[in-house]
PAZAPA-4460 file (N, C-alpha, C; in steps of 0.05 Angstrom, whole numbers, plus 32768, in hexadecimal, padded with zeros to 4 digits):
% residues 261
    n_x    n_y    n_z   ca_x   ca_y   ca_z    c_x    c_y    c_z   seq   type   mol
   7628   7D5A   7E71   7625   7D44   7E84   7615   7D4E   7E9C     1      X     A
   760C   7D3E   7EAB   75FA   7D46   7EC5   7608   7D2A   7EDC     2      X     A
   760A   7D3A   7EEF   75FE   7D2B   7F08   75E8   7D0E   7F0B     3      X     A
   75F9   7CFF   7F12   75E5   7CE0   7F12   75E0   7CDF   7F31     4      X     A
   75C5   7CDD   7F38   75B0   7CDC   7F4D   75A8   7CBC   7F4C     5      X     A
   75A0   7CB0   7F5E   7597   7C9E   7F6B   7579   7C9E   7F68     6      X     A
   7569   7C8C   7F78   754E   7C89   7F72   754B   7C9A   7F96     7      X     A
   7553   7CA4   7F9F   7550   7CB1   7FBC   7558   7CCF   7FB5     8      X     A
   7561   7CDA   7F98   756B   7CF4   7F94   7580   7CF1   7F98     9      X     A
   759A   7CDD   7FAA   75B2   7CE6   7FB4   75BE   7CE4   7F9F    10      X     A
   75D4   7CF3   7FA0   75EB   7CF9   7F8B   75FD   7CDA   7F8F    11      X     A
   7604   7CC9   7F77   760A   7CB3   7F78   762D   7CB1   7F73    12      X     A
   7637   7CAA   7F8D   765C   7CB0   7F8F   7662   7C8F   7F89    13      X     A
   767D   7C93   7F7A   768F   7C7D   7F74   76A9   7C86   7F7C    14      X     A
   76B6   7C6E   7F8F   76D2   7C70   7F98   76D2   7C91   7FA4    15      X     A
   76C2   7C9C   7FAC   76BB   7CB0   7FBD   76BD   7CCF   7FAB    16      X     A
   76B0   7CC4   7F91   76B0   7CD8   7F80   7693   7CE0   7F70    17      X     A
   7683   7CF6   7F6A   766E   7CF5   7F60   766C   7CF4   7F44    18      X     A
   7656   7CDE   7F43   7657   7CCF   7F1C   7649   7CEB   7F14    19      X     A
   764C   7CEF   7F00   764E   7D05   7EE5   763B   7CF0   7ECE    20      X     A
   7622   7CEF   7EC4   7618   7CDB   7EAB   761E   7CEA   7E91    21      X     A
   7632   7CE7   7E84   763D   7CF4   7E66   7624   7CF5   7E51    22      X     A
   7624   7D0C   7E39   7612   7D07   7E2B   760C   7CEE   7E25    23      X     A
   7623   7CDA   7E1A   7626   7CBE   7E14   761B   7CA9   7E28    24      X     A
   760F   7CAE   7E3D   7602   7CA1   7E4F   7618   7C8B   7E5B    25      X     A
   7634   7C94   7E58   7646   7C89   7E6A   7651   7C96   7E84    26      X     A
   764A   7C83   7E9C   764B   7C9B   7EC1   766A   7C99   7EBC    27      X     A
   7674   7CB5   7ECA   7691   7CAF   7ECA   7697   7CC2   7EE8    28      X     A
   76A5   7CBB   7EFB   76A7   7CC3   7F17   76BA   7CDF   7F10    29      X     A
   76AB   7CF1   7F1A   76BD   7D0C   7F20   76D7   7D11   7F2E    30      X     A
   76F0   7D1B   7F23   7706   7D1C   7F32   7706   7D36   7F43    31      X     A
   76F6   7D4C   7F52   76FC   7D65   7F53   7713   7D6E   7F5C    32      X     A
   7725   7D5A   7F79   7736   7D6D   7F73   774F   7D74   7F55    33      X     A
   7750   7D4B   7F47   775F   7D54   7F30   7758   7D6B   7F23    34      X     A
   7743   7D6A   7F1E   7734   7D82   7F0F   773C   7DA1   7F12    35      X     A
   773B   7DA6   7F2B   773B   7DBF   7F33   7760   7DC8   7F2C    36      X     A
   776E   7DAC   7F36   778C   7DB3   7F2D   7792   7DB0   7F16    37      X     A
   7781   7DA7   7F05   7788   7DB2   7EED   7781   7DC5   7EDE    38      X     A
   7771   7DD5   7EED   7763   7DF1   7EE3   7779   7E01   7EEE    39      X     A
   7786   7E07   7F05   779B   7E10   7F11   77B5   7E0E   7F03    40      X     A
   77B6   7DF8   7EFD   77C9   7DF6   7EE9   77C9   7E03   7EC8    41      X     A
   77B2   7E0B   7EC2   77AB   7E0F   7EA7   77A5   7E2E   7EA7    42      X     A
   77A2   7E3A   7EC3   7799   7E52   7EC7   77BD   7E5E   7EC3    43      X     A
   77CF   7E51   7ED2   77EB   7E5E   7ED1   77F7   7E57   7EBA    44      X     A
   77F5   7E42   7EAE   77F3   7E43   7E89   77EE   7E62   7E7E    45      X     A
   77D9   7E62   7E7C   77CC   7E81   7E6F   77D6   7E90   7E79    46      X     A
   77E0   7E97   7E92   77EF   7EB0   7E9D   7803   7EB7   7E87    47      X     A
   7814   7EA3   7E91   7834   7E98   7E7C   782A   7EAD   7E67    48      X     A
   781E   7E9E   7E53   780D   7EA7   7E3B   7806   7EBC   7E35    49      X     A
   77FF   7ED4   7E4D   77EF   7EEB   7E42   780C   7EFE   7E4C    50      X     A
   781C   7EF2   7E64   7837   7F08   7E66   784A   7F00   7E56    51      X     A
   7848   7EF1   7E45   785F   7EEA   7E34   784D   7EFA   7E16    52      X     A
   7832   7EFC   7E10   7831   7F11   7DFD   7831   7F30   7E0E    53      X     A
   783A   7F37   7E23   7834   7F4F   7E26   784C   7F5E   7E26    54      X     A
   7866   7F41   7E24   787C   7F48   7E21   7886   7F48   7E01    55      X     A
   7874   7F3B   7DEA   787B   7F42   7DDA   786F   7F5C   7DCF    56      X     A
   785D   7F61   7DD5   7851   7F80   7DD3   7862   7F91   7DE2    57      X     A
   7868   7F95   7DEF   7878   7FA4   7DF7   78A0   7FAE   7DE8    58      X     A
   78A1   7F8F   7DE0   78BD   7F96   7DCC   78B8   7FA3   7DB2    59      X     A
   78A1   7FA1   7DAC   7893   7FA4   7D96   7894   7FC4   7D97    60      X     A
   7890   7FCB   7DA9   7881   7FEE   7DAA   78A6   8001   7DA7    61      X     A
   78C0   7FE9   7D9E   78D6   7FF8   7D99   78D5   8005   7D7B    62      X     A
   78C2   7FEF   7D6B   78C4   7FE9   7D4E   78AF   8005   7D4A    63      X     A
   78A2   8010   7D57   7887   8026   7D4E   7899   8030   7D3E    64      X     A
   7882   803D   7D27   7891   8054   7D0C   789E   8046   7CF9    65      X     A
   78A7   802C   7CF7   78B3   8024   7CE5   7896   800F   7CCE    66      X     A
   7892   8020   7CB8   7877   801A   7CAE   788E   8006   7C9C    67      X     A
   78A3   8000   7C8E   78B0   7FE9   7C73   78BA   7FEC   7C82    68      X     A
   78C1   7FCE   7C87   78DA   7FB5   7C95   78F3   7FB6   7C8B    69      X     A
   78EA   7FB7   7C69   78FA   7FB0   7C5A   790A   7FC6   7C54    70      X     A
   7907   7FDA   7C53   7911   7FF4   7C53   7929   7FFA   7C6A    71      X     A
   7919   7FF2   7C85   792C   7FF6   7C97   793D   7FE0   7C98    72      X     A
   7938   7FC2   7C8C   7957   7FB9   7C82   7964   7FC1   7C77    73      X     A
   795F   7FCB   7C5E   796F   7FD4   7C4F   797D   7FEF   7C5D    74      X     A
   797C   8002   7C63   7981   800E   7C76   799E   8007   7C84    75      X     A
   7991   7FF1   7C96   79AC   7FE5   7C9F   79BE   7FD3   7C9E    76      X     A
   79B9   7FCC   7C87   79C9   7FBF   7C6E   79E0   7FD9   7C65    77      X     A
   79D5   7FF5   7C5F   79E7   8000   7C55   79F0   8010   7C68    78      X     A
   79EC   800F   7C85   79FE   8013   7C96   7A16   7FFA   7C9C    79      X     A
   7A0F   7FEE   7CA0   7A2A   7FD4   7CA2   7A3D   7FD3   7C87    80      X     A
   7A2E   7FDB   7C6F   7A4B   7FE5   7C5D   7A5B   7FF7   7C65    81      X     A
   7A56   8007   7C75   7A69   8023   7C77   7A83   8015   7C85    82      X     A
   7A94   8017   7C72   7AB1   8016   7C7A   7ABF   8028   7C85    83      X     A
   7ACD   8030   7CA1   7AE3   8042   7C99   7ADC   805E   7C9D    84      X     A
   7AB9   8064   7C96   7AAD   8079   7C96   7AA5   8077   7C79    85      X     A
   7AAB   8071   7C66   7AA8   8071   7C42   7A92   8061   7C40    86      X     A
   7A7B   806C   7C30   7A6B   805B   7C27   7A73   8052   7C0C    87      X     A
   7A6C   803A   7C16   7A6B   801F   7BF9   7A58   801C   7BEF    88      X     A
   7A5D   801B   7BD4   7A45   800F   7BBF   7A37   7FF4   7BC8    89      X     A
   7A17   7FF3   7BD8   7A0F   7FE1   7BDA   7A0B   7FC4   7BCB    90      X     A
   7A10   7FC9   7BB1   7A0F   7FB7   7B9D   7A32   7FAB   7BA0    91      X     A
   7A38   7FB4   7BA1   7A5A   7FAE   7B9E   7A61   7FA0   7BB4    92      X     A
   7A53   7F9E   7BD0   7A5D   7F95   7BE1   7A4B   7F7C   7BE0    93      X     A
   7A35   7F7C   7BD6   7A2D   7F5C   7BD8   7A36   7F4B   7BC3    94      X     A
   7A3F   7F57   7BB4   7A52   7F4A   7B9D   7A6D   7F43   7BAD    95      X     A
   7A76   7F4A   7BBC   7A86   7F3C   7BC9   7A92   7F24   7BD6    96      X     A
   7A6D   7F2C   7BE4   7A5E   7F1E   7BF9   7A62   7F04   7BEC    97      X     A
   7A53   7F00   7BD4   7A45   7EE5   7BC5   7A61   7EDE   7BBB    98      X     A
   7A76   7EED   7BB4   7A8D   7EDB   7BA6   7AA3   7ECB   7BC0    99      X     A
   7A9E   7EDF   7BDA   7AA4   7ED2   7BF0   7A94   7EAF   7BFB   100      X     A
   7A7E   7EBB   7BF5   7A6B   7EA1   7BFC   7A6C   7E8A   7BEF   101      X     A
   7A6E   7E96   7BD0   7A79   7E7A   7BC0   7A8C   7E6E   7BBF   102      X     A
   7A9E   7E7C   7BC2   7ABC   7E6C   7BCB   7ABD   7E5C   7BE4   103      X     A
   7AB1   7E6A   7BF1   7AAC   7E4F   7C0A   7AA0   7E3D   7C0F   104      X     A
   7A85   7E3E   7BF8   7A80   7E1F   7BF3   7A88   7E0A   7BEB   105      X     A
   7A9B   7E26   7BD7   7AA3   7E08   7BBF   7ABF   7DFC   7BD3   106      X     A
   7AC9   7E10   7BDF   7AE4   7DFE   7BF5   7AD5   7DE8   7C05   107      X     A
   7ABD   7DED   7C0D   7AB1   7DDA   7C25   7A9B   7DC5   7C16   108      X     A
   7A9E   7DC7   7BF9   7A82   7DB5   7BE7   7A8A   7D9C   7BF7   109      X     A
   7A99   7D8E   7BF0   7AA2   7D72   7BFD   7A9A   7D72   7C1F   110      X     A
   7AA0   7D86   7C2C   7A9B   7D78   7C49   7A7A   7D7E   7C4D   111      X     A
   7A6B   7D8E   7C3D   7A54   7D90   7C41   7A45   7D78   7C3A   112      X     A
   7A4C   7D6E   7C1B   7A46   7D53   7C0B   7A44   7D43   7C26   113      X     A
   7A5B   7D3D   7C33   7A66   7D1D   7C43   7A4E   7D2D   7C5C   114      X     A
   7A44   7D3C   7C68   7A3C   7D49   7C77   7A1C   7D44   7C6F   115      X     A
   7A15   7D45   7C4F   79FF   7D3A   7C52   79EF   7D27   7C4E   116      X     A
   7A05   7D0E   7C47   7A00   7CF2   7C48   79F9   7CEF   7C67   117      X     A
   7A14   7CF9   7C77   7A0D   7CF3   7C8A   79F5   7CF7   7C9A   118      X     A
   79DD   7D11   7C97   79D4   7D0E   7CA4   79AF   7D04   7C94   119      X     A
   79BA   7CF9   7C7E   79A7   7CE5   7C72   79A8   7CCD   7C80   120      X     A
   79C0   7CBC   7C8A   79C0   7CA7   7C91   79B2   7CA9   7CB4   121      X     A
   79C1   7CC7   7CBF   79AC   7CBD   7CD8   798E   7CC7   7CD9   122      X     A
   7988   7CD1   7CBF   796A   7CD1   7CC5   795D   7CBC   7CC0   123      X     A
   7972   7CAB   7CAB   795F   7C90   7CA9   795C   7C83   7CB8   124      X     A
   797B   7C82   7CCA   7978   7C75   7CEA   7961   7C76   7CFB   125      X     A
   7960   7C97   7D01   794E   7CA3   7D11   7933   7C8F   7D02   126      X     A
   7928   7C94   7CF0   7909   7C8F   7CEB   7903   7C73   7CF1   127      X     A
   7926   7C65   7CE4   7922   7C4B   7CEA   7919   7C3D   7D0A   128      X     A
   792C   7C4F   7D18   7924   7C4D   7D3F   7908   7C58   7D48   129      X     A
   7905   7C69   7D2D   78E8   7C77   7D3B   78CD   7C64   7D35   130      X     A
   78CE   7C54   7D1F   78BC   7C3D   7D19   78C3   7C29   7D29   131      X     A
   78D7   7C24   7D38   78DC   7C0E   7D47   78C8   7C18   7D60   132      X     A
   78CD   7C2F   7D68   78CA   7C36   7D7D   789B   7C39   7D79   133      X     A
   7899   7C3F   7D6A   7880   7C40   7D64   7872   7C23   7D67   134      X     A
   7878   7C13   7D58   7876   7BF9   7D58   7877   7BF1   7D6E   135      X     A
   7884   7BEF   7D83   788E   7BEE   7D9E   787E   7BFB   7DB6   136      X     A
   7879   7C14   7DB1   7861   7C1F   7DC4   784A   7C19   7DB7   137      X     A
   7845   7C1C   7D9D   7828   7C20   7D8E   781C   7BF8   7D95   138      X     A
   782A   7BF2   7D82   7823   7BD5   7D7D   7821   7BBC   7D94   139      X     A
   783B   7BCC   7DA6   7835   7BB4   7DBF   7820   7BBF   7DD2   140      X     A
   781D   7BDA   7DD7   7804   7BE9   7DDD   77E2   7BDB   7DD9   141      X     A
   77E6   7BCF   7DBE   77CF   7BC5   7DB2   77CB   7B9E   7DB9   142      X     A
   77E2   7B96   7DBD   77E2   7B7D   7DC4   77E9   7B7B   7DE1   143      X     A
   77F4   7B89   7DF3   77E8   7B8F   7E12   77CF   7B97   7E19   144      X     A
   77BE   7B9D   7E0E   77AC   7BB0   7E14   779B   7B9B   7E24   145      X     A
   7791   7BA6   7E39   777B   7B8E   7E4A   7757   7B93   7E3F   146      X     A
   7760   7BA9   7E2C   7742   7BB2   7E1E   773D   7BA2   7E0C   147      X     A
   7757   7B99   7DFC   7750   7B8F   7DDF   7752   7B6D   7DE8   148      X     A
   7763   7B63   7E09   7760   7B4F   7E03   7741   7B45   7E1A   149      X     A
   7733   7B58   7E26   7722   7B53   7E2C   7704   7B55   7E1D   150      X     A
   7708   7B6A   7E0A   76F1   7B71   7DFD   76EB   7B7B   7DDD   151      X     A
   7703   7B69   7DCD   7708   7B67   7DB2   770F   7B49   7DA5   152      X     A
   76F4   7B49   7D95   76F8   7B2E   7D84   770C   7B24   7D71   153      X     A
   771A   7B46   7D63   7727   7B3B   7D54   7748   7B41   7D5B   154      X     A
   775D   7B32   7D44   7777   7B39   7D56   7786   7B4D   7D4E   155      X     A
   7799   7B52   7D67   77A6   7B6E   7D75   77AB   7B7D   7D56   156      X     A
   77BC   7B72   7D41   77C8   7B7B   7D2E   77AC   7B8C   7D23   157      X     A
   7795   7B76   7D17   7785   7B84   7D08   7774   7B9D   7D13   158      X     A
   7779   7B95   7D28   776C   7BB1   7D3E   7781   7BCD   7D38   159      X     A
   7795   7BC7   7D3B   77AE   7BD8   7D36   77AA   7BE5   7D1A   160      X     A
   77A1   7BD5   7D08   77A1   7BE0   7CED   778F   7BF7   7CE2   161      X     A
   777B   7BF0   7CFF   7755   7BFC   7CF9   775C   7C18   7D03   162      X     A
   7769   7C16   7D23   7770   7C2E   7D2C   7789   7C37   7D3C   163      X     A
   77A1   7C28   7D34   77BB   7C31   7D30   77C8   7C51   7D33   164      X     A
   77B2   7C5A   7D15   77BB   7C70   7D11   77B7   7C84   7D2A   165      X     A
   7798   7C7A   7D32   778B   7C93   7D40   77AF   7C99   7D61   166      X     A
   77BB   7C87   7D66   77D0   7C84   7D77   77ED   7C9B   7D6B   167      X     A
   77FA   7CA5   7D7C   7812   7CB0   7D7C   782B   7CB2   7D8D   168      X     A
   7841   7CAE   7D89   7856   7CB2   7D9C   785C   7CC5   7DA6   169      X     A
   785B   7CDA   7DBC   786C   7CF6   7DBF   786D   7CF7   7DD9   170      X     A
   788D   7D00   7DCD   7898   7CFE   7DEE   7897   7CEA   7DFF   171      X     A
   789C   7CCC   7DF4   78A0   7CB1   7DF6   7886   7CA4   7E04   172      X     A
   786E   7CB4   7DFB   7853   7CA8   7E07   7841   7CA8   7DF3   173      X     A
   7834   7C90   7DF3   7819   7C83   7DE4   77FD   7C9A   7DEA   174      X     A
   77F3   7CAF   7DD6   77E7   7CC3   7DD3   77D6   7CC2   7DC1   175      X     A
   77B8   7CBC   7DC9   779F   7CB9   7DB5   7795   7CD2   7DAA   176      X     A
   7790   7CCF   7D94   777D   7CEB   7D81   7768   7CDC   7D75   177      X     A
   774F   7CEB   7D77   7736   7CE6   7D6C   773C   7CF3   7D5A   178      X     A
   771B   7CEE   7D48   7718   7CF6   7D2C   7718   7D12   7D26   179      X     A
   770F   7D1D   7D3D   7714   7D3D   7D3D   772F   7D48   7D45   180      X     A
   7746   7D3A   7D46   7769   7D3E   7D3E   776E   7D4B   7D60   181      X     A
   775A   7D45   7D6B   775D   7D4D   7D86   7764   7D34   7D8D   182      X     A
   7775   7D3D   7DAE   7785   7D27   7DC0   7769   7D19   7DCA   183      X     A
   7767   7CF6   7DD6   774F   7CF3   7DEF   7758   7CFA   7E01   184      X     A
   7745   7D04   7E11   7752   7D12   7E25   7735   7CFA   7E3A   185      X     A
   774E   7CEC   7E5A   773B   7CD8   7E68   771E   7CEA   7E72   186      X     A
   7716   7CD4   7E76   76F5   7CE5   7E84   76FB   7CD7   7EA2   187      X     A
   7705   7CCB   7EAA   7709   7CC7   7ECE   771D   7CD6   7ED7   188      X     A
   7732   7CDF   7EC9   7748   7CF2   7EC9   7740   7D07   7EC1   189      X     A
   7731   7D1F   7EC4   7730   7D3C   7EB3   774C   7D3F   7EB2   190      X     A
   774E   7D4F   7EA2   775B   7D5A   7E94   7783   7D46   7E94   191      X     A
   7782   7D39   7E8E   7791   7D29   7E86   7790   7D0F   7E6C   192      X     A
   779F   7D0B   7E64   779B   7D01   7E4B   7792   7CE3   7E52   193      X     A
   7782   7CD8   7E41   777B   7CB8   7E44   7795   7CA6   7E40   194      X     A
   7797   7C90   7E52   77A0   7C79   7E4D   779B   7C67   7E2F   195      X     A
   77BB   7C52   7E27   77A8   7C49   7E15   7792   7C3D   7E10   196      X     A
   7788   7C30   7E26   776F   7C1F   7E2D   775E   7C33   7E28   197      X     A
   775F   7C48   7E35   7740   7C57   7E39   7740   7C60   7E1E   198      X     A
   7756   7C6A   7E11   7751   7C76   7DF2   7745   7C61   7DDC   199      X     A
   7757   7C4E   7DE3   774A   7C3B   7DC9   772F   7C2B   7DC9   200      X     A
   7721   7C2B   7DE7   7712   7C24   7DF7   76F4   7C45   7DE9   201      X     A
   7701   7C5E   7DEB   76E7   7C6C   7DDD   76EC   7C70   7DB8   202      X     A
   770A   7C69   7DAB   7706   7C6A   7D8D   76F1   7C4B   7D8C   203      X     A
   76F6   7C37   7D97   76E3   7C22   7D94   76C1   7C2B   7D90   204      X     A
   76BF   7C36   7DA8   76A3   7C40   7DA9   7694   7C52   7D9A   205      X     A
   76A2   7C62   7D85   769B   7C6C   7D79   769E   7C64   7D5F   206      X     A
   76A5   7C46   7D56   76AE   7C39   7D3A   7695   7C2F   7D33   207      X     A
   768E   7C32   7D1D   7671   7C2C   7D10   766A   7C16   7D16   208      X     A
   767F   7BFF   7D0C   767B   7BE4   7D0A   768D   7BD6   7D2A   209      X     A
   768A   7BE9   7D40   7690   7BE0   7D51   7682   7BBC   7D5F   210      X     A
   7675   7BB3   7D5A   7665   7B9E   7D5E   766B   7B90   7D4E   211      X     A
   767E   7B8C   7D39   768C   7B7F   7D2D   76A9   7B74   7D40   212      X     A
   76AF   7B7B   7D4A   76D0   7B80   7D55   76CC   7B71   7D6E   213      X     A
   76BE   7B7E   7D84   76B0   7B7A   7DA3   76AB   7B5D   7DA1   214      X     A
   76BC   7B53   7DB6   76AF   7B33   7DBC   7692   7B39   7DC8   215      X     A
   7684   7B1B   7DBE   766C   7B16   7DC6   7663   7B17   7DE6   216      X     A
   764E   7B27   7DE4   764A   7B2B   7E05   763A   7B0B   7E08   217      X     A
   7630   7AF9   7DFC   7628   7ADF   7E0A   760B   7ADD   7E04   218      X     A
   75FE   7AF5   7DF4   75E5   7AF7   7DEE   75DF   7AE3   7DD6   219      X     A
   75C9   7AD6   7DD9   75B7   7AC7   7DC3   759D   7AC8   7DB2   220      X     A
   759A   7AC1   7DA5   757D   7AC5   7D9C   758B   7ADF   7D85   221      X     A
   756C   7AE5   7D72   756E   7AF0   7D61   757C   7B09   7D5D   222      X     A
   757B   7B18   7D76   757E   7B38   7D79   75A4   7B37   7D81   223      X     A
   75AA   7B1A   7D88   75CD   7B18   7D9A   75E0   7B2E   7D7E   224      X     A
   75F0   7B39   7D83   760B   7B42   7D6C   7623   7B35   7D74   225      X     A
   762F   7B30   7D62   764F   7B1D   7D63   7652   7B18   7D50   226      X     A
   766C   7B12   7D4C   7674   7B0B   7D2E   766F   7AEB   7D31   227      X     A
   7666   7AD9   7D38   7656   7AC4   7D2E   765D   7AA7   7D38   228      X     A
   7676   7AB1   7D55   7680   7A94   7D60   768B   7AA0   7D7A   229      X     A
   767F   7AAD   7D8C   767F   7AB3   7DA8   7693   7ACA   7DB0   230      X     A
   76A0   7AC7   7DC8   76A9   7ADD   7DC6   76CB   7AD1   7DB7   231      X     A
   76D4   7AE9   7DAF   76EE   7AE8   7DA6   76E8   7AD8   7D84   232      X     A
   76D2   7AE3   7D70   76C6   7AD4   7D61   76DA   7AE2   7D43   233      X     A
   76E0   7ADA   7D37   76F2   7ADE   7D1B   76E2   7AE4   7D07   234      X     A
   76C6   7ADE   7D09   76B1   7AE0   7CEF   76B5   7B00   7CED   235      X     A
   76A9   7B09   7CD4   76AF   7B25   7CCE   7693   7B28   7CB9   236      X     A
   7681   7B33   7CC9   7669   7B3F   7CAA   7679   7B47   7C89   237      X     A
   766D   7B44   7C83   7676   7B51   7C5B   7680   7B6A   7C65   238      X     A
   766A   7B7C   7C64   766D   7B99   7C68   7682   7BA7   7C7B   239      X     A
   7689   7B8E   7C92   7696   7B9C   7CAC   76AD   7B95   7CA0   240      X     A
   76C0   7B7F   7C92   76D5   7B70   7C83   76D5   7B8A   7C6E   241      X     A
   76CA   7B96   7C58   76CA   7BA3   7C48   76D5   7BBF   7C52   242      X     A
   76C6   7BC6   7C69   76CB   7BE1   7C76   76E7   7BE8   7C7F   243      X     A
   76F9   7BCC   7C7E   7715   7BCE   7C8B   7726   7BD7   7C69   244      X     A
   7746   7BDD   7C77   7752   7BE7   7C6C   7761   7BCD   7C59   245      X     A
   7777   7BC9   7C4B   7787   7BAF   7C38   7792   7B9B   7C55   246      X     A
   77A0   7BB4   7C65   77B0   7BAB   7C7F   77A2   7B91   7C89   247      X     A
   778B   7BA9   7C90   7777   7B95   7CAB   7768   7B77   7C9D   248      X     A
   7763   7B7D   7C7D   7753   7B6C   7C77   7770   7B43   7C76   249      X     A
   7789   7B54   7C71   7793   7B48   7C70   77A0   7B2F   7C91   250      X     A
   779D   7B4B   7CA0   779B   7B35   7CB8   7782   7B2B   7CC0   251      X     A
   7773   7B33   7CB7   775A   7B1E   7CC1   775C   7B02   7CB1   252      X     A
   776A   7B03   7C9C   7766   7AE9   7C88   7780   7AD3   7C99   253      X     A
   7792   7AEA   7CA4   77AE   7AD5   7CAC   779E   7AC9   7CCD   254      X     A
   778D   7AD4   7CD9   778C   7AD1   7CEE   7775   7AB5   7CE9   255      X     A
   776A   7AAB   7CD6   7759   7A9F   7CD5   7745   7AA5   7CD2   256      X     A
   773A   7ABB   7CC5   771A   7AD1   7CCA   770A   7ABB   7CB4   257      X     A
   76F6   7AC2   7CB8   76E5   7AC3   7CA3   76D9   7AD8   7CA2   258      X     A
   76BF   7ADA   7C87   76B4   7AE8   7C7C   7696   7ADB   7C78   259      X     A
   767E   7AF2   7C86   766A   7AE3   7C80   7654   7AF6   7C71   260      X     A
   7648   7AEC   7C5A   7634   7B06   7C55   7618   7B0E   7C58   261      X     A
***
């Protein structure tokens, strides 16, 4: 990105911040001091990081000389047999071991059984609250959105279906990932994560058949794009209808869509 200049050379400030022109030829106002506090913040991150390995190197340098692991278990395996001072036949004592162990399952088979219905039932719980809860941030996310109801033709659901996925819950917040499995991270905010507006606002911009979706900017004549009845238009090209998933194609048909080729 570079620096956006004026027709006088001056460096051009918004809300008292200097615009930045992105490769993408979108200006986006510089935060420096966020910026700088989040380098500060990211700098004592890595501290954390390099004295927390210098502390495992260091526990590490007890273990020198011991070339098999496994050796020195065993090792002290057949020190904890020593009874009394008498060494025991290693074999003999885990034969013990295992006839001890089995008998205690088989006394406890029943409360383990009831132990693991039970915790079948609350995971189904759990997933069940956790789709509620998805649904709930994800989906009303998508039908609040002032992006989709200012600048998307088609509705919230089928939008949801297109890019749904790219959305996640953690840690009870709505968290975008691009195609590269990376987080968005905002561009007026460095280094903080995008809103859902701003996220779903750049997966839009980068969707092939984005000009399918986008209400009509009001343009006419031969060169205008829209799906074929102004803004907020239901028409859907062949190719752009085809390009969707069973989901989406299916709400476009409940919502009233057509299909044109």
């Amino acid at each position: 990105m570079k620096l956006k200049l004026d027709e006088q050379g001056h460096v051009v400030v918004q809300e008292g911040k200097p615009v930045y022109t992105h490769d993408d030829g979108k200006d986006v106002p510089f935060d420096a001091p966020s910026a700088v506090s989040k380098i500060t913040a990211l700098n004592s991150e890595a501290k954390g990081h390099r004295e927390a390995k210098e502390a495992a190197e260091a526990r590490a340098k007890a273990f020198e000389g011991i070339e098999d692991p496994e050796k020195a278990r065993a090792a002290l395996a057949t020190v904890a047999n020593l009874d009394a001072g008498q060494l025991v036949q290693a074999g003999k004592v885990e034969e013990v071991k295992a006839a001890a162990i089995a008998a205690t399952e088989e006394k406890f088979k029943a409360q383990v059984s009831t132990l693991t219905d039970q915790v079948k039932a609350v995971t189904a719980e759990r997933d069940t609250t956790t789709g509620i809860l998805y649904q709930e941030k994800i989906g009303g996310a998508f039908g609040r959105s002032k992006f989709v109801s200012d600048k998307i033709a088609v509705p919230p659901d089928m939008l949801q279906n297109t890019f749904g996925k790219a959305f996640k819950v953690e840690d009870g917040k709505v968290v975008a990932y691009g195609d590269d499995g990376n987080k968005i991270y905002s561009r007026t905010r460095p280094g903080e994560l995008a809103d859902f507006d701003e996220a779903l606002e750049s997966l839009v911009e980068r969707y092939p058949h984005r000009e399918n979706i986008l209400k009509s900017s009001g343009a006419t004549g031969g060169g205008a794009k829209g799906g074929g009845n102004g803004g907020g238009a239901k028409s859907l090209p062949r190719a752009a209808f085809d390009a969707l998933d069973p989901a989406a194609k299916a709400a476009h048909a409940r919502s009233g869509g057509t299909v044109t080729d």
